[in-house]
Structure formats: C-alpha cells, structure tokens
N, C-alpha and C positions, 0 to 999 in steps of 0.2 A: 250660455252667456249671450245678453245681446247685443248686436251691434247698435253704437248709438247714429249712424249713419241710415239705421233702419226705417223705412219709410213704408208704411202700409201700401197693397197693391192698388187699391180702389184709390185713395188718395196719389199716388203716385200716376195711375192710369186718369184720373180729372185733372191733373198740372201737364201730364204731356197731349193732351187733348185742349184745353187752354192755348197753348203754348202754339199749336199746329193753327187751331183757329186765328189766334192774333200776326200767325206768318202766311198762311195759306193767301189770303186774298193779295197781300204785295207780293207775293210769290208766283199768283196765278196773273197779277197785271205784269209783270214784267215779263214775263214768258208771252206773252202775247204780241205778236210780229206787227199789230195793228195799233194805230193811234186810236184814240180814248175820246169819239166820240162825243159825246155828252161834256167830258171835258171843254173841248175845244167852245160849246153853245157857252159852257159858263165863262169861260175867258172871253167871249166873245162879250157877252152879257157886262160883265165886268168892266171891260173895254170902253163898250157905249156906256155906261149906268142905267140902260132901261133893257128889259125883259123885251124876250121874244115877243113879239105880233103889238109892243107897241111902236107907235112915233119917236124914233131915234134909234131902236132895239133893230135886232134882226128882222126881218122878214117871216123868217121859219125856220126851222134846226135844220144844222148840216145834213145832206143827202146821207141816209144811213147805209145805204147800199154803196159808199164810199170805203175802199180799202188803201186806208194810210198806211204805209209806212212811222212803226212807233218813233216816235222822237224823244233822242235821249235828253237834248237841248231844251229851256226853256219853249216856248213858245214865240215868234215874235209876231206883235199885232201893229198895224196901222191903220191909218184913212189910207185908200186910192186914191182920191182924189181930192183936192180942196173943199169941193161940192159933199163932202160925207155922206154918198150916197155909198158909200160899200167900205168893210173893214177886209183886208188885206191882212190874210194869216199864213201864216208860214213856218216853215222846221227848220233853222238856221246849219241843220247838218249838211254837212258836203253833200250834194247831188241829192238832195230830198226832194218835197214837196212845197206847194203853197195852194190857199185855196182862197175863193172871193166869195164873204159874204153879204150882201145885199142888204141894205136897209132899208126900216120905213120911213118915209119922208117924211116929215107934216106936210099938213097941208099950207099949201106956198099962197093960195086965195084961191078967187074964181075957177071953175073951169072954164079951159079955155078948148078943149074939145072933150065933145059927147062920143059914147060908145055910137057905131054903127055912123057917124060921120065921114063924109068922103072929106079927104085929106091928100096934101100932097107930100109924098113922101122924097126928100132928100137926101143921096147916096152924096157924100163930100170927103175927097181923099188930098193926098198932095197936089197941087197942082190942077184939080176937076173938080166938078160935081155934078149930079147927075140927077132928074127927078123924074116921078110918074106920079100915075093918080091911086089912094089906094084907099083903104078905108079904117077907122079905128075899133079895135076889137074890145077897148077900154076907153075910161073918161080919164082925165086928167086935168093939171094946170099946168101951165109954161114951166120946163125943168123938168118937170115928170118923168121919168121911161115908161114907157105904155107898150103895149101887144099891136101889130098893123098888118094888114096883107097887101098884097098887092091885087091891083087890075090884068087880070089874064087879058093876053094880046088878044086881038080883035075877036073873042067870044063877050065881052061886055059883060063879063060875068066876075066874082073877087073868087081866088082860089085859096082853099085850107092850107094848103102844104107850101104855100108864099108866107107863113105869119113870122113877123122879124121882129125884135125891141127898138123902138125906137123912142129919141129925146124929142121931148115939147119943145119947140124953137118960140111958137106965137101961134095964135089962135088959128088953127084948120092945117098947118105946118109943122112934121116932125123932120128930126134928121138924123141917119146915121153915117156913124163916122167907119171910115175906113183905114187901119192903122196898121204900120207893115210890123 
C-alpha cells in the first residue's frame, strides 16, 4: 500500500535543496560579525541621490579593509555639516560604530589655487591661530578641502610626510581647524 504522504526521493531531495538555497544566503549574512559593506555605499548612495564618483555622490566606496561591527538597527545617515560636504553614518546600537563619508563637491567656480602653489596655511583653534608657508598638493575653489604640506624649518625645502587637508579660505589661503 502506498502512502499518500509519499514523495519521490529526487523530487524530495530538489525542494530541500531549494529550500537551503533560499535560506542559506540570510543565514550566511547574519552569522556574519561584520557590517555589509557594499550595503552601507548604497545607503549612502540613496541618501545623496547620486552614485559614487559623481558631484553630490560619494567620493569612493567605504574603505573595504573596514571591520564593522554588524548592525542590528537600521542604519542612521546624515550631513555633518550644513556645507554637505560629508554623510554621517552610523549604527544606532549601544556602543557601536559611526563612519564619515566624504563627498564630491561641485564645482563652486573658479579656481582659486593651483596644484604646486605656495600658500599660507592656517592652524585656527579656540582662542589662536597660527600660520606658515606651505604648498598645494591639489587645485581647487574657495570651500574646497585640498591635500597641502608644509615648509620644513629652515631647509627651504616642502616635506612629504607634513601633507594635511585643508579648507580654501580665498585665493593662495587655506585653513585648518582644530577642534577638541
């Protein structure tokens, strides 16, 4: 007699192979101790409404050599700043994570310094500020953050391992800020 509960093996063995397939992958992402990457570019993406490497979008995808912490929590995105020059990501879990991703500006008009121009660099904290001479490792317009090094003391020479980000103040003049 047969059972009517009987299910051939081949057909029985393609539904539980199915069945592994359609769980394995949210089974293999959530076992994973690590935030989702790639995720994170499209939220970001999302966020701004332009794609990576344009004007308003990210800069470049998050640093993959990055080890988040998986977050159970939505994601939360913001601007840093009013200036929307960076989205502000973060894991609203207790004691997590947050990360700063960088955007691309437009262009704001003119440049106002050329790569390989001497410039004065301004250090401005509470209460000081502080300048030297240094040079631009990038072009930009006023607003911009640019790449600069500095003038090595009395060798008259700019050294590699000085190069800092600094903000276009006005033309031949950046600044960075120092913030506690």
């Amino acid at each position: 007699m047969r059972n009517k509960a009987f299910i051939p093996f081949t057909l029985r063995t393609a539904l539980l192979m199915a069945a592994l397939a359609w769980i394995g992958p949210a089974r293999a992402q959530a076992a994973s101790p690590f935030a989702d990457l790639t995720a994170i570019d499209r939220e970001v993406a999302e966020f701004t409404g332009k794609a990576i490497g344009q004007n308003g979008g990210a800069m470049m995808p998050v640093d993959r050599r990055l080890r988040l912490n998986a977050c159970m929590s939505p994601l939360a995105l913001s601007w840093r700043t009013s200036r929307r020059d960076a989205v502000l990501v973060q894991c609203p879990d207790a004691g997590s994570w947050r990360v700063f991703v960088p955007v691309r500006m437009a262009e704001t008009g003119p440049s106002a310094i050329a790569r390989g121009e001497a410039v004065t660099i301004a250090v401005v904290g509470e209460g000081f500020a502080v300048s030297q001479p240094g040079e631009a490792l990038d072009a930009g317009a006023v607003g911009d953050w640019i790449r600069v090094r500095t003038l090595r003391s009395g060798a008259g020479a700019y050294s590699q391992t000085d190069a800092v980000r600094a903000r276009i103040t006005r033309p031949g003049e950046v600044e960075v800020e120092l913030r506690e």
